[in-house]
N, C-alpha and C positions, 0 to 999 in steps of 0.2 A: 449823344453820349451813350455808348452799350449799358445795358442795366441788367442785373444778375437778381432775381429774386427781389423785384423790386427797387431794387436801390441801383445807384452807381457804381459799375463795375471797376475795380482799383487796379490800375498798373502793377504788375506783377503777381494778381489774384489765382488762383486757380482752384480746379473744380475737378474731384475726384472721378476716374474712368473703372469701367472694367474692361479690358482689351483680353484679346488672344494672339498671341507673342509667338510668329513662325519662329523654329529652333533651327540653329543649322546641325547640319547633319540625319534631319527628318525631312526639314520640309527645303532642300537644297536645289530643287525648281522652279520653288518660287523667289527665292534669292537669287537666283541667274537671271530669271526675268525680272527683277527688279533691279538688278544691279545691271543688264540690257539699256533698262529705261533710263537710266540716270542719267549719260551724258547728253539725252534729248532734253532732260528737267534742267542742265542747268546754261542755257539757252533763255531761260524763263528767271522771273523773281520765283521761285517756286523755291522750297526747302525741301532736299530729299528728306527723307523718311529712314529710307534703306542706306545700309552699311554698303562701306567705300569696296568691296570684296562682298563674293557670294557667300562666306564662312562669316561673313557681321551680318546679323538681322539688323544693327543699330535701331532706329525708333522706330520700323516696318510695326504698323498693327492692323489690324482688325478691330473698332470700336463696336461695343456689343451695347452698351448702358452710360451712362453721364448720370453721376450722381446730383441731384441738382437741388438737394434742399438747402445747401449750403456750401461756404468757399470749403476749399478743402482744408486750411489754417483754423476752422472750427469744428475738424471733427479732433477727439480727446481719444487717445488709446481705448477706451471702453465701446467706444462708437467703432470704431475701427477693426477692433474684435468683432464685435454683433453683424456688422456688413459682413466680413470674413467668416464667423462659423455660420450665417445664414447661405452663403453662396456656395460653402463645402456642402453642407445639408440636402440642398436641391440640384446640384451639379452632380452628386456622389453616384448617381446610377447612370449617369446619361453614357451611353456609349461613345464609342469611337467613329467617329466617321470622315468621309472623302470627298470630297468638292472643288472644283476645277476655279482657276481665276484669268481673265481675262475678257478680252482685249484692253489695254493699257485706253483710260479715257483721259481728256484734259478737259478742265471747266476753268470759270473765271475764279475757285477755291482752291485748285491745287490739280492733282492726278492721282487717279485712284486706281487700281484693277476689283474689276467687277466681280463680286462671287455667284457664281453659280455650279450645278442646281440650287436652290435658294432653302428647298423646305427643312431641311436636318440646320442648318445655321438658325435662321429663322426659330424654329423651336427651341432650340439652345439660347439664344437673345430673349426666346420667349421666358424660359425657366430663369434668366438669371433679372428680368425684370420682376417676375415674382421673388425671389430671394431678396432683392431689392425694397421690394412694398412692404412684407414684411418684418425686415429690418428696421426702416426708417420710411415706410406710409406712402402712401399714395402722391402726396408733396415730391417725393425725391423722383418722383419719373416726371417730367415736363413734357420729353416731347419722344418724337421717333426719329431714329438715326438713317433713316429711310432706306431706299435698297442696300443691302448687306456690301460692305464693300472695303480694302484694303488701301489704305492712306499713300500713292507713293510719296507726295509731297504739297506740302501747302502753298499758297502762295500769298500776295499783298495786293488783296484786289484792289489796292490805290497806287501804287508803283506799275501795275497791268494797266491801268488806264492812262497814267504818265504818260509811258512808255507807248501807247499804242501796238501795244501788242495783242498777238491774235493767238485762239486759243488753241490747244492739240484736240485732235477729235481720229481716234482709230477705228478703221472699217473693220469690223466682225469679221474674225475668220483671220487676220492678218496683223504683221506686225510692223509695216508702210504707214506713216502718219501723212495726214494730210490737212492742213494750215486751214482754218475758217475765219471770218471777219469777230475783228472784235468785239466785244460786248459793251454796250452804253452801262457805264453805272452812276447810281446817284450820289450826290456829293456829298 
């Protein structure tokens, strides 16, 4: 049974994020290429992400932080402020910056497009895990979100093994997927 902070994690629980939300009509590149990728995700138990059209971001994100000291049903408007005016606080000077995404990957979790250059993201994930701490401590960071990356879609790593299905895997540099064997999981 998954366990959240200890205890068992409850059907329908959830766990507050800070994400960075493509806009259309800014970032309308990367909504093409994810609206590109879709009809290859839904081939897969995978759930897009991205809106049906390149003008819906729909749930396209970028995870930066997973607040993790608690469900998100326990935080009280007052916590919710303090997260919030701590993330304005340390966010408030960070500039503007440019970073490229791709090639479109598939794992046995879903399909992500890769961010890179990494280091200007990364710092930004850096500052908002510190707005994080000191909000709500060194508790609310668990773990790392590990390379920086853009959700197209998740999938049911138990329906992928059902199914025997095999995962997507894109060669750098190109937008040809090519089929690899499927992944053993445990039961």
């Amino acid at each position: 049974m998954p366990k959240f902070q200890g205890r068992p994690w409850e059907s329908g629980s959830r766990a507050l994020h800070v994400y960075v939300l493509p806009r259309p009509g800014v970032d309308d590149e990367l909504l093409g290429l994810a609206e590109t990728c879709r009809p290859i995700l839904g081939g897969y138990p995978i759930d897009p992400q991205c809106g049906s059209d390149p003008s819906d971001a729909g749930l396209l994100h970028l995870t930066c932080e997973m607040l993790a000291d608690a469900p998100s049903a326990e935080y009280d408007e007052a916590a919710l402020t303090e997260v919030a005016d701590a993330l304005r606080a340390e966010l408030s000077d960070v500039p503007a910056f440019t970073t490229q995404v791709g090639p479109p990957i598939g794992n046995i979790a879903g399909a992500v497009l890769d961010v890179w250059p990494e280091a200007d993201t990364v710092a930004l994930i850096e500052r908002i895990r510190s707005a994080i701490r000191n909000a709500r401590g060194g508790e609310a960071l668990q773990h790392s979100g590990g390379r920086p990356h853009i959700s197209l879609g998740y999938s049911n790593p138990r329906e992928l093994h059902q199914m025997g299905a095999n995962a997507l895997v894109a060669r750098p540099g190109s937008h040809d997927l090519e089929l690899r064997g499927a992944y053993s999981l445990a039961a």
